[in-house]
C-alpha positions in Angstrom: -65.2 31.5 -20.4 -61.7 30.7 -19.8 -60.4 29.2 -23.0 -58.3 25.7 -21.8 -57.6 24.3 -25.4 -54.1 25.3 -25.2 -53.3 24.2 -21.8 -54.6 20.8 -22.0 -52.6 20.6 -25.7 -49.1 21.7 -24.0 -50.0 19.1 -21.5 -50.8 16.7 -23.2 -47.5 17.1 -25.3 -45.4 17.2 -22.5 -47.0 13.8 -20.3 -44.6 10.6 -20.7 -46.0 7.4 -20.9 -44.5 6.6 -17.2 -46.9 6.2 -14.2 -45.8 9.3 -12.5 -46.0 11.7 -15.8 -49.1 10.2 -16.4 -50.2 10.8 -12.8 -49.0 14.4 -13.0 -50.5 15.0 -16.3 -54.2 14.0 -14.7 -54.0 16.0 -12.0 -52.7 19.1 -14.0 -56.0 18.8 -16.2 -58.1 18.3 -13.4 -56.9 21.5 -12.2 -57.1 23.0 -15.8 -61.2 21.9 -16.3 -61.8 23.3 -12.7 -61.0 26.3 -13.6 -63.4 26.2 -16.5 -65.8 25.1 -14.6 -65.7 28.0 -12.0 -66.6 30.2 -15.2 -69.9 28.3 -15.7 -70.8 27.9 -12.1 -71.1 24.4 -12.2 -68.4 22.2 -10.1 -67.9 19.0 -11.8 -64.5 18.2 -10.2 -64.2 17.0 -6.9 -62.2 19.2 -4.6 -61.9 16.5 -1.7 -58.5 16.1 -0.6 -56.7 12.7 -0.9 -56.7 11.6 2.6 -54.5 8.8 2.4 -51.8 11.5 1.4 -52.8 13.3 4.3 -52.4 10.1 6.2 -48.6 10.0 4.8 -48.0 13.3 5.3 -48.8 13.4 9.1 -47.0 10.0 9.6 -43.9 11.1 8.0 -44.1 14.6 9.8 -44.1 12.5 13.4 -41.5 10.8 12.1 -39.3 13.6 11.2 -40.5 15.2 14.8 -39.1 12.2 16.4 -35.9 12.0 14.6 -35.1 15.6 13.1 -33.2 15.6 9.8 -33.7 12.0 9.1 -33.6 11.5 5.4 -36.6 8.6 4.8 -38.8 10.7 6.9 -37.8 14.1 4.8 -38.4 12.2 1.5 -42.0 10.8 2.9 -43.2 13.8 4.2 -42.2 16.1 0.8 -43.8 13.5 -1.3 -47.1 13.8 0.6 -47.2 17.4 0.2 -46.7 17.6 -3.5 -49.1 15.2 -3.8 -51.8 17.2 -1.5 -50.1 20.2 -3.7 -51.9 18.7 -6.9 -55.3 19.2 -5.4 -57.8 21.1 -7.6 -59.3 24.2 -6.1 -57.3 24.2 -3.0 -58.0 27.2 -0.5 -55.0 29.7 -1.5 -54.0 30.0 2.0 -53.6 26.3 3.1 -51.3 25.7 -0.1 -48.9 28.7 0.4 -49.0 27.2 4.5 -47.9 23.5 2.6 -45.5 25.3 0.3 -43.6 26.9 3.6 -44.1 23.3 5.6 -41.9 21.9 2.7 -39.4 24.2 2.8 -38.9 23.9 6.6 -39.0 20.1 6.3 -36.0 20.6 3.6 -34.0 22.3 6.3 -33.9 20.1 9.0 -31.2 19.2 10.4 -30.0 16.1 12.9 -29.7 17.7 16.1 -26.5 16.6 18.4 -29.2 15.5 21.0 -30.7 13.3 18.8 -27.7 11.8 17.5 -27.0 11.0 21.7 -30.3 9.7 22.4 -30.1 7.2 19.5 -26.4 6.0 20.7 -27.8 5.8 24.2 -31.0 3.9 22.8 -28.5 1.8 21.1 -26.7 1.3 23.8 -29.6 -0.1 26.2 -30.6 -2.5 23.5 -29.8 -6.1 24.5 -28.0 -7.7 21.7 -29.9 -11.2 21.3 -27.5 -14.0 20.7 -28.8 -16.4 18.7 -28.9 -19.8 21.4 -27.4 -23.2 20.1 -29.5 -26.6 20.9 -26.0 -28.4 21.5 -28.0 -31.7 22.0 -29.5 -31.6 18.3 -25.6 -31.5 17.3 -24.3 -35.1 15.7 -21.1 -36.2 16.2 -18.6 -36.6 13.1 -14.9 -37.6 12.2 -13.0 -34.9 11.2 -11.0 -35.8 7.6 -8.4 -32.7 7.0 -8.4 -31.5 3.1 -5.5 -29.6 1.5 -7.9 -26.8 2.2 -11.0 -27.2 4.9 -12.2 -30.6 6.1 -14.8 -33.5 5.3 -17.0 -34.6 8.3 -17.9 -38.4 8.0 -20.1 -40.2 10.1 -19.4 -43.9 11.6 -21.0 -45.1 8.3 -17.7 -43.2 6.6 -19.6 -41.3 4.4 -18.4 -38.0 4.0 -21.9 -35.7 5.0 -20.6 -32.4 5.2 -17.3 -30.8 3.8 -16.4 -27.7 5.8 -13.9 -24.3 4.2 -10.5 -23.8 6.1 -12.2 -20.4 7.2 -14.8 -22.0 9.2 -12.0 -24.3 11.2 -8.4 -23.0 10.4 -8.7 -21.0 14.3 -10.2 -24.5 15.6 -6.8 -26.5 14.9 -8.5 -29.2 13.6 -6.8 -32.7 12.8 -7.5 -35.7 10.7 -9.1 -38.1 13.6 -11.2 -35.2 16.0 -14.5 -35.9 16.8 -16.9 -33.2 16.3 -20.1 -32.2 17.0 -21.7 -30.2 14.2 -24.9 -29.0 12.8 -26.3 -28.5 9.3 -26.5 -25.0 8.4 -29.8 -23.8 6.7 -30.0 -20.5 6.1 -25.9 -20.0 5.0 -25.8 -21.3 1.3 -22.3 -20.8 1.7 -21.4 -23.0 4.5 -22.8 -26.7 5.0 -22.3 -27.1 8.8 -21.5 -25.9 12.0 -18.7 -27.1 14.1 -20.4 -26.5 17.8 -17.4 -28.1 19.9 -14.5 -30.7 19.6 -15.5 -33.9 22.2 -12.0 -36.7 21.4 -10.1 -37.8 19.0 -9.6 -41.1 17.2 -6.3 -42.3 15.6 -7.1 -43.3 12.0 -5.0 -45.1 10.2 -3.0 -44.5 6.7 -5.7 -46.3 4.8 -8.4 -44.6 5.8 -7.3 -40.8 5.3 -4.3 -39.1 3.3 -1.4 -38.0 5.0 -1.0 -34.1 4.8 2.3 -32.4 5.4 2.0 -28.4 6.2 4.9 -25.8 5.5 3.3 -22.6 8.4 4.2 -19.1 8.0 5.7 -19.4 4.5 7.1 -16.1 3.1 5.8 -14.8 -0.4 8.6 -13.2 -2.3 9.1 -11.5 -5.7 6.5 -9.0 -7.8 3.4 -9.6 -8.9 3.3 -12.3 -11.4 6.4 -13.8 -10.1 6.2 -14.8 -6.5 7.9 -17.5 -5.1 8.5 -19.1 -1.8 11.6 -20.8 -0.3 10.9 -20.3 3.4 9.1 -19.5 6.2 9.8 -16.7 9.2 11.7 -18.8 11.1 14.2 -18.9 8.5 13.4 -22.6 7.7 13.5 -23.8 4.2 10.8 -25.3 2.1 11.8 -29.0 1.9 9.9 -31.5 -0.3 10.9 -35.2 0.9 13.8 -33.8 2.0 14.8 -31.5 -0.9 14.8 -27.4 -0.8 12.8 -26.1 -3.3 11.8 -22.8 -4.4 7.7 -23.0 -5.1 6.2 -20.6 -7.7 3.0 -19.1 -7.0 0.1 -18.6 -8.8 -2.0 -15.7 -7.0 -5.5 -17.1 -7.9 -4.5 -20.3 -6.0 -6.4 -18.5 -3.2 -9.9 -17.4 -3.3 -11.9 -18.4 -0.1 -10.7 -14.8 1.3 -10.4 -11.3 -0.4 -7.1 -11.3 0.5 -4.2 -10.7 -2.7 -1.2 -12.4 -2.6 1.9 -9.7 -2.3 5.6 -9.4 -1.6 5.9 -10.0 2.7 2.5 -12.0 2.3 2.9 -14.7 5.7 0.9 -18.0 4.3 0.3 -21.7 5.0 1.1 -24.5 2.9 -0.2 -28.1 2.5 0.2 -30.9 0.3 -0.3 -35.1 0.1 2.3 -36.7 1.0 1.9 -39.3 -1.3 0.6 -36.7 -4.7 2.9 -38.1 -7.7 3.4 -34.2 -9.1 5.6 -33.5 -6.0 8.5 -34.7 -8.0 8.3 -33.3 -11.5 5.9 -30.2 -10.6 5.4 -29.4 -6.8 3.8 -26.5 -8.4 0.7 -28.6 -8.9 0.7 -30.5 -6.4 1.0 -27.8 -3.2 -1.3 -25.9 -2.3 -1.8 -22.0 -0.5 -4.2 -23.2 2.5 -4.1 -19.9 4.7 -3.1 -16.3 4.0 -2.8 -14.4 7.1 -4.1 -10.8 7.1 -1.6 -8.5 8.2 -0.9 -4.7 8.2 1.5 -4.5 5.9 3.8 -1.4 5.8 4.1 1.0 3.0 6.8 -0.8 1.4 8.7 -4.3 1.3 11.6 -2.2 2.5 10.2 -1.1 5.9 8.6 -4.5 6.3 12.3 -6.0 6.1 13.6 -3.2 8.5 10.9 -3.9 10.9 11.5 -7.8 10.9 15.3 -7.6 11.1 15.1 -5.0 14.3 12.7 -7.4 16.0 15.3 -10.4 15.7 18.0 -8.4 16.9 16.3 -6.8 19.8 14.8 -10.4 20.3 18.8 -12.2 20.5 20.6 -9.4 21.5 18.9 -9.5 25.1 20.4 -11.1 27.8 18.8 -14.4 28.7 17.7 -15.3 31.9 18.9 -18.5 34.2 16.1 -20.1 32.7 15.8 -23.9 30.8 12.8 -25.4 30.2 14.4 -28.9 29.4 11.9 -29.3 26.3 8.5 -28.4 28.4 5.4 -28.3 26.2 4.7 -24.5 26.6 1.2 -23.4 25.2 1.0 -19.3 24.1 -2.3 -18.3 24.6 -2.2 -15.5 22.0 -5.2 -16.1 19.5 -4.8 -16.1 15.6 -1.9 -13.2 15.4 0.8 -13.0 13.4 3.0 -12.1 16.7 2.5 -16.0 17.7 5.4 -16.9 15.5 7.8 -14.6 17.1 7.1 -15.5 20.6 7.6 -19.3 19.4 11.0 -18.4 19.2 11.5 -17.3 23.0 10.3 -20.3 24.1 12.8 -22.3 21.8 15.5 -20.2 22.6 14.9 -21.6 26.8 14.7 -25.1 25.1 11.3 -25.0 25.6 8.4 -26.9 22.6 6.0 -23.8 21.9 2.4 -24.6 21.3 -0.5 -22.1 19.6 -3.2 -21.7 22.0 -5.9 -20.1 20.2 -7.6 -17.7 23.1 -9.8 -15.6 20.8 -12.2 -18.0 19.8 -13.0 -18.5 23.5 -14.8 -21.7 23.4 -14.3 -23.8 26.4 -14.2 -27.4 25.3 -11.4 -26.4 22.5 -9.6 -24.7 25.1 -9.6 -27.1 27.7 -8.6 -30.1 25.1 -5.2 -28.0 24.1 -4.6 -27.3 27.4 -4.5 -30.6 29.8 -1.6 -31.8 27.7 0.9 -29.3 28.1 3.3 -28.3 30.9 3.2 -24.3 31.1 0.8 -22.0 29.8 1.4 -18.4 29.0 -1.5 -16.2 28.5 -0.9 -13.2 26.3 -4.2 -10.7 27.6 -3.1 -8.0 25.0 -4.8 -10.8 22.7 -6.7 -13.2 24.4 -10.5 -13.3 25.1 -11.9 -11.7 28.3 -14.1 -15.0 29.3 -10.7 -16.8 28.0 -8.7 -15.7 30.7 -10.8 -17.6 33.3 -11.3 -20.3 31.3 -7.3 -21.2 30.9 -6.7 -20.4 34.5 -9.4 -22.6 35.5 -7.7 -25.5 33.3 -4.4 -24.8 33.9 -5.4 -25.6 37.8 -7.7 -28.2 37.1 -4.5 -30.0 35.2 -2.1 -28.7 37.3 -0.4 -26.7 34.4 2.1 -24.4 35.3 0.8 -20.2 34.6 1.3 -17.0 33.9 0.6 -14.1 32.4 2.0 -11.7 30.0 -0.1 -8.2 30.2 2.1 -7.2 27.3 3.2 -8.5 23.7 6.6 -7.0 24.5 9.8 -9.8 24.5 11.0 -8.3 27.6 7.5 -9.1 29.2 6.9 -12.7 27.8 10.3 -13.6 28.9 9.0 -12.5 32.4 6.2 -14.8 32.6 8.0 -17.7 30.9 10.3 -17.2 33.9 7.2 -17.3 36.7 5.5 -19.8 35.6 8.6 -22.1 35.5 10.4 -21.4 38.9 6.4 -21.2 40.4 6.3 -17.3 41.3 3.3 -15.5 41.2 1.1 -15.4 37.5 0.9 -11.7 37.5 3.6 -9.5 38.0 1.9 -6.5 38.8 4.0 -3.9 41.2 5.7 -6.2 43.1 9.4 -7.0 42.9 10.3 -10.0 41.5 13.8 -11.3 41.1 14.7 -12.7 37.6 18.0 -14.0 37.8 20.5 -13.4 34.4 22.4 -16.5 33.1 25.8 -16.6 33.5 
C-alpha cells in the first residue's frame, strides 16, 4: 500500500492559516488519500469535477475569445483551470490538454483588429447627456465672496455658497439672479448654477463691496513671491497707494495649481477690511490662478512676453477709432484675452471678455445685447457658440466679425470689419484696410 504519512506531514507543515493555503492544502490531501485508496480498491474520494469552475472556466474562455489578450479574462480563465487542476484522479490526458490550454491562454495577445473594433464600438456609442429639469431650478441672488459666491433667496438667507471654480467662467456679480439647483450626489459642490435670468442693484448695506486686481503677475522664488502688477503693466494700488503684496503660496487650494515665478492670478479684497492699511497681506486675497503652459524657464517666459508687445506696437495701425465702443472678445477663459484687450484700447475702443467656451445661451446673450461690436475669436470659441453670438449680435443689432485666427494681424482685421460694416468673414476675398496716416 502506498505509504502517505510523509506526504500528508510535509503538507501539513507547509499549509498557512490563509483561506487559499488552506484551500490548497485540502485538495493536495484529497489527492494524496486517493491514491491510497486506489491501492485498496476502494474509492472513498469523490472524483466529480467542480462544475461551477467549469462554469468560470468556459465563461472566461468566451470572454478571452471575444476580446483576445484581455487581461481580466486571462486572469479568470487561468484561475479556473488550476482550480479544475486540483481535481483528484483526473484522466491523465484531459489534465495535460488543461495544462497546454493555460499556456496558450498566457500567450494571447490583443490583436490590432480587436483594438479597431472596440474604437469603432466606441465610437457608435451615444454618449448620454445627463438632461436638466430647468423648471425644478429656484431662483437666487447672487452675493460675490472674496472667493466663490453665496446664493440667498428673497427671504436673504444665504442657502447655498458656491466655489469660484463652479462660477469664475460665469462672470458672476453681486446682484445676478440665478437659477440653481441643489446638488446631491457631489459632496463637494452644494448647487448648480443652471442659467443667469436679471440682475438686481443691491445696495452697500446689503452686500460688501469687493475690489479685483485681474491678471496680477507673481514674481520672486519660492518662498518669496510677491506681486506689484498685472500684464498690462498696471500697478497694484490699495486706496490709491502702490504696494508690493507678499504671497503666501497655500493662500490657494481650491485647484492643484502651485504658485511660481510668471504665475498670471486674480486678486480680491473688501473694500472696507481694516488690515488693508497696516497688513494688506491679510487682508487680500489670491481668487483665481490661471493655468498656463509655462516655458522652461522665467527667462524664455520674459522673452516671449516682451516680443509679443513689440510685434503688437510696432505694427502699423490702421485708419481705425472706435470713439470708446464697448467691444466684446469672444475668446473663452484664455490667457490670450488680456493681450487682445490691448488692441482694442489701442483703437480707443472699451474691451469686454466674452466667455464663448462655456456656450450656454442665456449667459451669452446677457453679455452680449449691451455692447456695440463683437469679435469672435473661432480658434477658441464653442462650435454651437458661434451661432449663438451671431444670432445675438443680429437680434441686438451688434456690430460682427470674426477672427479665424489668434494672430494680432488678424484681430486687427476683424476689429476693422465689423466697425466700417464690411463683411464678418474675410475669407478669399479682397478687402481694403486702409493705414492711418
Amino acid at each position: 500500500m502506498f505509504d502517505y504519512r510523509n506526504n500528508l506531514k510535509r503538507i501539513l507543515n507547509q499549509t498557512a492559516g490563509d483561506e487559499k493555503s488552506l484551500s490548497n492544502g485540502l485538495a493536495a490531501i484529497k489527492l494524496i488519500l486517493g491514491m491510497a485508496d486506489e491501492a485498496l480498491g476502494e474509492p472513498i474520494i469523490s472524483t466529480q469535477v467542480d462544475y461551477k469552475q467549469v462554469g468560470l472556466f468556459l465563461r472566461g474562455l468566451i470572454a478571452l475569445i471575444k476580446n483576445p489578450g484581455d487581461n481580466h479574462a486571462k486572469n479568470n480563465t487561468l484561475k479556473a483551470i488550476r482550480q479544475i487542476l486540483l481535481t483528484p484522479k483526473l484522466e491523465i490526458g484531459l489534465r495535460q490538454t488543461l495544462i497546454d490550454l493555460s499556456q496558450a491562454v498566457k500567450a494571447s495577445q490583443t490583436t490590432k483588429e480587436t483594438v479597431n473594433k472596440k474604437v469603432f464600438e466606441q465610437a457608435l456609442q451615444k454618449k448620454i447627456t445627463p438632461k436638466v429639469d430647468y423648471r425644478k431650478g429656484k431662483r437666487y441672488i447672487v452675493v460675490r465672496l472674496l472667493s466663490g459666491c453665496d446664493l440667498v433667496n428673497d427671504s436673504k438667507r444665504c442657502v447655498f455658497t458656491l466655489k469660484e471654480s463652479q462660477i469664475h467662467s460665469l462672470n458672476l456679480k453681486s446682484g445676478d439672479i440665478v437659477e440653481a439647483l441643489p446638488v446631491e450626489d457631489n459632496r463637494n459642490y452644494e448647487a448648480e448654477i443652471l442659467r443667469v435670468v436679471g440682475f438686481r442693484q443691491l445696495s452697500r448695506m446689503e452686500v460688501d463691496q469687493i475690489s479685483t486686481f485681474k491678471y496680477a503677475v507673481v514674481q520672486g522664488n519660492s518662498g518669496h513671491l510677491t506681486i506689484s502688477h498685472n500684464i498690462k503693466g498696471q500697478k497694484l494700488r490699495i486706496r490709491g497707494k502702490s504696494i508690493t503684496l507678499s504671497v503666501d503660496e497655500s493662500k490657494f487650494e481650491e485647484k492643484n495649481i502651485p504658485l511660481t515665478d510668471g504665475s498670471i492670478v486674480d486678486l480680491a479684497w473688501y473694500d472696507g477690511d481694516i488690515r488693508l492699511k497696516k497688513n494688506p497681506t491679510e487682508a487680500i486675497e489670491i481668487r483665481w490662478i490661471y493655468e498656463l503652459d509655462q516655458p522652461a524657464t522665467m527667462s524664455k517666459l520674459k522673452k516671449k512676453k516682451v516680443k509679443q508687445i513689440e510685434q503688437a506696437t510696432e505694427m502699423p495701425k490702421l485708419a481705425l477709432n472706435l470713439h470708446y465702443q464697448r467691444v466684446g472678445i469672444a475668446i473663452g477663459n484664455n490667457q490670450n484675452e488680456a493681450l487682445l484687450e490691448g488692441i482694442v484700447k489701442r483703437y480707443n475702443g472699451i474691451p469686454i471678455a466674452i466667455d464663448a467656451f462655456q456656450g450656454k445661451k442665456k449667459i451669452i446673450e446677457q453679455q452680449i445685447k449691451n455692447l456695440d461690436i463683437v469679435i469672435l475669436v473661432t480658434a477658441f470659441a464653442a462650435h454651437d457658440s458661434t451661432w449663438n453670438i451671431s444670432e445675438f449680435t443680429s437680434k441686438y443689432n451688434v456690430k460682427f466679425a470674426v477672427s479665424s485666427s489668434k494672430g494680432y494681424q488678424a484681430f486687427e482685421r476683424a476689429l476693422y470689419r465689423a466697425e466700417m460694416g464690411l463683411p464678418a468673414y474675410e475669407g478669399n476675398q479682397t478687402i481694403e484696410y486702409k493705414k492711418a496716416n
